[in-house]
SEMI-158268 format. One record per residue (C-alpha): residue in three letters; x, y, z. Coordinates in steps of 0.2 Angstrom, whole numbers, plus 5000, padded with zeros to 4 digits. Last residue first. Layout:
<rs>
alaXYZ...
</rs>
This chain:
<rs>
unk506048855393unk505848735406unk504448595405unk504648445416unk504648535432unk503548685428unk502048615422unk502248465434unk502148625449unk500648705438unk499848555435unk499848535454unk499048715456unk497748655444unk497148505453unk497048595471unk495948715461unk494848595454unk494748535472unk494448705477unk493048715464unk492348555467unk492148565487unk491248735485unk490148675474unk490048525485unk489448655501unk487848685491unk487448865488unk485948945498unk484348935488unk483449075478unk481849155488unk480249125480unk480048975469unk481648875463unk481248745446unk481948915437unk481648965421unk480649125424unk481549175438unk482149125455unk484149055455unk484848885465unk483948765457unk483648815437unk485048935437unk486148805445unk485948645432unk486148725414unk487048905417unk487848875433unk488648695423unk489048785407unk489948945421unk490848805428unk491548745411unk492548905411unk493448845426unk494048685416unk494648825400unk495648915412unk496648775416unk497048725400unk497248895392unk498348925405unk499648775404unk499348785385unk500448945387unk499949095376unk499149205389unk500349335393unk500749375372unk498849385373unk498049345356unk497849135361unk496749205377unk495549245362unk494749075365unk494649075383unk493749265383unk492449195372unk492149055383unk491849185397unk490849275386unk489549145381unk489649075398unk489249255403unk487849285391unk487049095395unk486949165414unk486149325411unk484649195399unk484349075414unk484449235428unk483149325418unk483849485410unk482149495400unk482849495383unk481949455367unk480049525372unk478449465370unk478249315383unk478149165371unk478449245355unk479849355358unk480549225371unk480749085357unk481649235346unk482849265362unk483149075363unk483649055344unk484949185348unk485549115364unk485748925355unk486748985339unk488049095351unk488148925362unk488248815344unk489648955341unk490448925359unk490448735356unk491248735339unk492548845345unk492848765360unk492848575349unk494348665340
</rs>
């Protein structure tokens, strides 16, 4: 339930930003790097919650997992847009910065965790 509040508050918070862009720079998309990356976290977390349709999908062990790498793209959209990306909401000027190696540390950690739910996913709960 707190997915679907949080990706309709999301929805809410793109919308009002695109009216705050008409009048601030004229326009309600740009394809800024800040306003791309709150479209895919919009989608992504759209994708998560209709995962429950897909016969394939169903199992909480999925939704689960996928729904912690979804939180990535919340995390891209709020803190590495604004240091990593250059654009119009960015802190970053000229050239956008290489990726910090503890991104990369946290997603194969995250993936370590996941593939460990797995094995306790399929110990103690056969069908």
């Amino acid at each position: 339930m707190s997915l679907t509040v949080g990706l309709v508050l999301l929805t809410i918070g793109n919308f009002l930003g695109g009216i705050w862009a008409n009048e601030s720079w004229g326009r309600y998309w740009g394809w800024d790097p800040k306003e791309t990356w709150a479209l895919v976290s919009i989608m992504v977390y759209a994708f998560v919650l209709h995962m429950r349709l897909v016969p394939g999908l169903r199992s909480r062990l999925s939704f689960n997992i996928v729904s912690v790498f979804a939180f990535a793209t919340i995390l891209m959209t709020y803190l590495g847009v604004n240091h990593l990306l250059s654009g119009l909401h960015s802190y970053a000027s000229g050239e956008s910065a290489p990726v910090p190696n503890e991104i990369w540390g946290w997603l194969i950690v995250s993936a370590v965790i996941s593939l460990l739910a797995f094995v306790k996913f399929k110990k103690y709960y056969k069908k």
